[in-house]
C-alpha positions in Angstrom: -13.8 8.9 18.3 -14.4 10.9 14.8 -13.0 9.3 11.8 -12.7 11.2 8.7 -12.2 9.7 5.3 -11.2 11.9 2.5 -12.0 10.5 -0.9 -14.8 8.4 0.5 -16.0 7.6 -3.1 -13.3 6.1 -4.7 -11.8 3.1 -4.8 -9.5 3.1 -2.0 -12.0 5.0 0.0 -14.5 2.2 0.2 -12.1 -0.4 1.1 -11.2 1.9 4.0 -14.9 2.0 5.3 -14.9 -1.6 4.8 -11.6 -2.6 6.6 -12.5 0.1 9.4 -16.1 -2.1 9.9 -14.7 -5.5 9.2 -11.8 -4.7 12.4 -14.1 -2.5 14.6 -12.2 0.0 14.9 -13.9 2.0 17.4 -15.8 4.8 15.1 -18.5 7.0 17.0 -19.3 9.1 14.1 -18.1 9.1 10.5 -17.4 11.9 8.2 -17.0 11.0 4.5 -15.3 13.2 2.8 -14.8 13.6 -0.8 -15.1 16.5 -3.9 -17.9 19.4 -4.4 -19.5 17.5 -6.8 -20.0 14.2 -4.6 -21.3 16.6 -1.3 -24.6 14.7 -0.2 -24.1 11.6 -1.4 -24.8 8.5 0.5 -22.1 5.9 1.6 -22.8 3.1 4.3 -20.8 2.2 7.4 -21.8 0.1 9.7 -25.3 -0.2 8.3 -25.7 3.2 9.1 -26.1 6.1 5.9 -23.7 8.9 6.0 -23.8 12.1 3.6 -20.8 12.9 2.2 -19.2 16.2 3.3 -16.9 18.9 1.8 -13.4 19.2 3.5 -14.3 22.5 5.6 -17.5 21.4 6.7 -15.2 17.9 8.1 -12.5 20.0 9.6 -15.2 22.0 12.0 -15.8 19.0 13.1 -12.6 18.3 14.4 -12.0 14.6 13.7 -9.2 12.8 16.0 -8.5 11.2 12.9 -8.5 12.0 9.0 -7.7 9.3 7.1 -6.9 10.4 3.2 -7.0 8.8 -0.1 -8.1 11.7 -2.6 -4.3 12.4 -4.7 -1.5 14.4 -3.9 -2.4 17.8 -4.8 -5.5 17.3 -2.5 -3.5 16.1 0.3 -0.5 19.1 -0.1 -3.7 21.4 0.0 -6.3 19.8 2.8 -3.9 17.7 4.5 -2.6 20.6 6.8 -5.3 22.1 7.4 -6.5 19.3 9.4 -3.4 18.9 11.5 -3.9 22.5 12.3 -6.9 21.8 13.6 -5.7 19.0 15.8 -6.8 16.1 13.8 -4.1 13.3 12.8 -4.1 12.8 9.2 -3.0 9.2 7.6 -2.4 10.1 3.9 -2.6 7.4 1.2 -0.8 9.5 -1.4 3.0 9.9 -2.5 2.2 13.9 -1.1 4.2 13.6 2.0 6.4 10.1 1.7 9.6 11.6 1.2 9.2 14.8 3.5 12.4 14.5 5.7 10.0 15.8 8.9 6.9 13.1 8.0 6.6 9.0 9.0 6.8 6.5 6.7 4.9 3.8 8.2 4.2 -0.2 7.5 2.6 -0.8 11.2 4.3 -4.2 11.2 7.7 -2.8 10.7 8.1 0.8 12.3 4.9 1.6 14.2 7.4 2.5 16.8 8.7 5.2 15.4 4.9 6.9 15.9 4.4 9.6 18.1 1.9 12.4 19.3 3.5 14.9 17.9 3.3 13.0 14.1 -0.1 15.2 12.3 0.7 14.0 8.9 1.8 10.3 8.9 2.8 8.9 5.2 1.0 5.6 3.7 3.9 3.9 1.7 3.4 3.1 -2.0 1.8 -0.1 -2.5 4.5 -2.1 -4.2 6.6 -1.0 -1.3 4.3 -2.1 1.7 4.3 -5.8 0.6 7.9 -5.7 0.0 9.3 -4.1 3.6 7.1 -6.5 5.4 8.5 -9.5 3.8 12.2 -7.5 4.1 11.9 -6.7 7.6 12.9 -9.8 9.5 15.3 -11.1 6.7 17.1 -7.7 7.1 17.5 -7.9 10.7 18.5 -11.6 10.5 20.9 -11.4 7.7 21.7 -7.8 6.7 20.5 -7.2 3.6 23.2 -5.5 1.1 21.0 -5.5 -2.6 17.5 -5.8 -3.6 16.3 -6.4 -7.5 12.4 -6.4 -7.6 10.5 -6.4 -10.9 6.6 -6.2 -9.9 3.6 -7.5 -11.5 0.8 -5.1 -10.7 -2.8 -4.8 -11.1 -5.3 -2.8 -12.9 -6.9 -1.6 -9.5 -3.8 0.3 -8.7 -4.5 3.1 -11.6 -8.4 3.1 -10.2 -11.9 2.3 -11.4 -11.3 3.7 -15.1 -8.2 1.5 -15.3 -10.6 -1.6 -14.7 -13.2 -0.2 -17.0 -10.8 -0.2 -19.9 -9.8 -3.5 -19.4 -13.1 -4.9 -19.1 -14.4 -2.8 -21.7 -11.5 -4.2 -24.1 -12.2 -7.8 -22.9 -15.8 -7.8 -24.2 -14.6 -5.2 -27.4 -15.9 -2.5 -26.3 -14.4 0.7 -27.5 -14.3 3.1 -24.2 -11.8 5.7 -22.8 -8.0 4.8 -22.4 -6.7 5.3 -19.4 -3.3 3.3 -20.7 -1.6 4.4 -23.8 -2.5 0.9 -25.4 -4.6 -2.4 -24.7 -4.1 -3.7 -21.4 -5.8 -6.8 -21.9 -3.6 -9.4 -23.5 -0.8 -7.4 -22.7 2.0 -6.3 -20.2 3.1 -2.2 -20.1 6.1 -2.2 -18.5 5.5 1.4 -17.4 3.7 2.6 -14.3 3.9 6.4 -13.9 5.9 9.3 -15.4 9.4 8.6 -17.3 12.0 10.0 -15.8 15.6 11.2 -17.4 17.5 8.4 -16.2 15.5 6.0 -17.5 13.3 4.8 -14.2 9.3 5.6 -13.9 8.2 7.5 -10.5 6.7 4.1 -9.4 10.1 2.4 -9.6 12.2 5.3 -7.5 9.2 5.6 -5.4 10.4 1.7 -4.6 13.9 2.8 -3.9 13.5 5.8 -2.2 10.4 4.4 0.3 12.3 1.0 1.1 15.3 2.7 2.5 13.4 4.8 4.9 10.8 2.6 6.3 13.8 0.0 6.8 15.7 3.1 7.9 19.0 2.3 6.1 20.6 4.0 3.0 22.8 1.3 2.7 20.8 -1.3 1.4 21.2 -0.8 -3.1 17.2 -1.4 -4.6 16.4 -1.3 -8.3 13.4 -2.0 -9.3 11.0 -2.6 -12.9 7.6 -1.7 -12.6 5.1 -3.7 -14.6 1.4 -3.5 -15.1 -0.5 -6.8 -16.2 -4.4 -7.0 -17.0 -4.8 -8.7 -13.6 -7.2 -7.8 -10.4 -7.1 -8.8 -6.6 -3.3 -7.4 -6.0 0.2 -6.7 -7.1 3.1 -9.5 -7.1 6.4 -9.3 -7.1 9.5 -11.3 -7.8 11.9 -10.4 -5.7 16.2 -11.0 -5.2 17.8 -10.5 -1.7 21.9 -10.3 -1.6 22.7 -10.4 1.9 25.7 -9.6 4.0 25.8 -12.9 5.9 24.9 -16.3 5.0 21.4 -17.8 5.7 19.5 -21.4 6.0 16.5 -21.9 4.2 14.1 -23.6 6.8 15.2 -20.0 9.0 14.2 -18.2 6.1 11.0 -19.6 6.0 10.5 -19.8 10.0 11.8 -16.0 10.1 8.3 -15.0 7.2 6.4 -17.5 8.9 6.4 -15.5 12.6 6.4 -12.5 11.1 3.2 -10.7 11.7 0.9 -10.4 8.3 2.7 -12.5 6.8 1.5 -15.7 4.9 4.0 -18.6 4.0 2.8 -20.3 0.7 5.5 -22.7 -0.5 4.9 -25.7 -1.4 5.8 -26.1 -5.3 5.3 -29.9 -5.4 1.8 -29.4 -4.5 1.6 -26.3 -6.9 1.4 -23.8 -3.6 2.2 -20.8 -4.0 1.0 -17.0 -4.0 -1.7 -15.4 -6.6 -3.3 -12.3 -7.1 -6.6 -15.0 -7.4 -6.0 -16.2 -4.2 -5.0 -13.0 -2.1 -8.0 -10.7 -3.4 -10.0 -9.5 -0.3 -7.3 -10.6 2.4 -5.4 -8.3 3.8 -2.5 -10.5 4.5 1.3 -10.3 2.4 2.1 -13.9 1.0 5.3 -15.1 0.2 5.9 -18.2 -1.8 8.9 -19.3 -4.5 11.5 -19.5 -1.3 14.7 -20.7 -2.9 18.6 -19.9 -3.0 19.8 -17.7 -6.0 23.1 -19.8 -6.8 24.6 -17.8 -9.6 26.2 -15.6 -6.5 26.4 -15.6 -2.8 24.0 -14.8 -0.2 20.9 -14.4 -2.0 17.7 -15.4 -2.3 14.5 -15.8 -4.4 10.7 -15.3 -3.3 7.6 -14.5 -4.6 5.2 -12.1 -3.2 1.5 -11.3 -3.7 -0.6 -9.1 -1.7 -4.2 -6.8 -2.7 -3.0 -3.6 -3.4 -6.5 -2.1 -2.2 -5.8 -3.8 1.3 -2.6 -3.8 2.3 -1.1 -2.0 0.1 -3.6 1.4 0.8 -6.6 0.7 2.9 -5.8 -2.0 5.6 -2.1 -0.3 6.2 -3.8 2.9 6.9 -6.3 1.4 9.3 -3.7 -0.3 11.0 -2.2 3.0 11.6 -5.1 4.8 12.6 -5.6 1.4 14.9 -2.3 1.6 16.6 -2.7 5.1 17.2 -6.0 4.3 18.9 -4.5 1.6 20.8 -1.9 3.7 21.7 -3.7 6.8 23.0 -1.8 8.7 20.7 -4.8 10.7 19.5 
């Protein structure tokens, strides 16, 4: 089994290497993959070095699997190339989400869908991953009709100069802006481009991605996307209107059995979900459980997961693992 990761450097290229060693996946040789000017670097997997390899010199090697995380334009470009060559590519960027003729996939909630004949399968968005998995069993429980999510999310999802500035700022330090102001002590409520009507990419990227991972243009989501000077993972708050009536302690049995997800609700003994408290896991927790009563059939929750896990690394892994498991490559 050859495993390719593209954009090996990064941010969300290490957490892939580490996810792939801390669930041992089955790697018999890996090719890090990453930019001209990062060829013959180091990176270490499995206490073993690697160099780091340009894209051709990776494709003649015919990985089973090509894992990316190196932007969009890189993935429109490569991304092909490699599924020409018979390698299955799992792409971590918004490249290939919306193509009518690719996967969407959140393993917990439409692996299914997955078959031999997929070369190109889509990571979600981050913000969306946590979201669908903590959807998934309310929506085929109670039929979900509207979803209003406003989201909380970390400096980690813009990437390592993102962190610098905040930290630089936090010790006043005057360093490159990633932002267009301070980030620390402060909330942008703007994550990626402005579009005419109003809504960032981030927040139709929400929209779009939930209806078809869930599979269902019927279910109304609008969404505010917010980034905090926060690390360890994104939250979200998050209002359900369903089609049929629902019981709490369900509700909570229905996200406690659902796989990867962690029930945190205990508000009298101050549990619930934190960015703190979810850095490094990989799991989706869900806390804040409560009935909206100003109208009927909806619900309240909280949700926090690491953005570098499950919402990029660990979902791709999980892919490439069910794949594996699957004999699908």
């Amino acid at each position: 089994m050859k495993i390719a990761v593209v954009g090996a450097t990064g941010l969300v290229g290490g957490e892939i290497l580490k996810v792939l060693e801390e669930r041992n996946v089955i790697v018999d040789e890996l090719i890090p993959v990453a930019s001209e000017r990062s060829v013959g670097k180091k990176v270490t997997f499995n206490g073993k070095e690697y160099s780091v390899v340009n894209y051709q010199t990776a494709i003649a090697k015919k990985p089973e699997i090509a894992i990316f995380s190196a932007g969009g334009g890189t993935s429109l470009e490569i991304a092909p190339l490699f599924a020409e060559a018979g390698t299955t590519v799992i792409d971590n960027s918004s490249a290939w989400r919306m193509d009518p003729t690719k996967k969407l996939v959140v393993p917990e909630v439409n692996a299914s869908e997955l078959t031999k004949d997929d070369k190109i399968i889509a990571n979600p968005n981050c913000s969306t991953i946590q979201m669908v998995v903590v959807l998934k069993p309310l929506h085929d429980k109670y039929k979900i009709k509207r979803v209003v999510v406003s989201t909380y999310q970390s400096v980690t999802g813009t990437g390592k100069a993102a962190v610098d500035q905040l930290m630089e700022e936090r010790a006043g330090i005057e360093g490159k802006k990633v932002y267009p102001y301070r980030i620390d002590l402060n909330v942008l409520p703007h994550i990626d481009v402005f579009q005419e009507n109003g809504y960032t990419k981030e927040e139709i990227k929400m929209i779009k991605e939930t209806n078809k991972i869930l599979s269902d243009d019927g279910i109304k989501v609008t969404a505010t996307t917010v980034r905090i000077p926060t690390m360890g993972g994104h939250s979200e708050s998050i209002n359900i209107e369903f089609e049929n009536d629902f019981d709490l302690e369900e509700v909570r049995r229905l996200l406690s059995e659902m796989p990867g997800v962690v029930v945190q609700d205990d508000p009298q003994n101050l549990l619930y979900p934190m960015p703190l408290t979810a850095h490094g896991k990989d799991e989706v927790f869900v806390g804040r459980i409560r009935r909206d009563d100003s109208i009927k059939n909806a619900l309240n929750l909280w949700c926090v997961a690491d953005n570098l896990r499950k919402g990029a690394a660990t979902n791709a892994v999980q892919i490439a693992q069910y794949l594996i498991d699957k004999q699908m490559v």
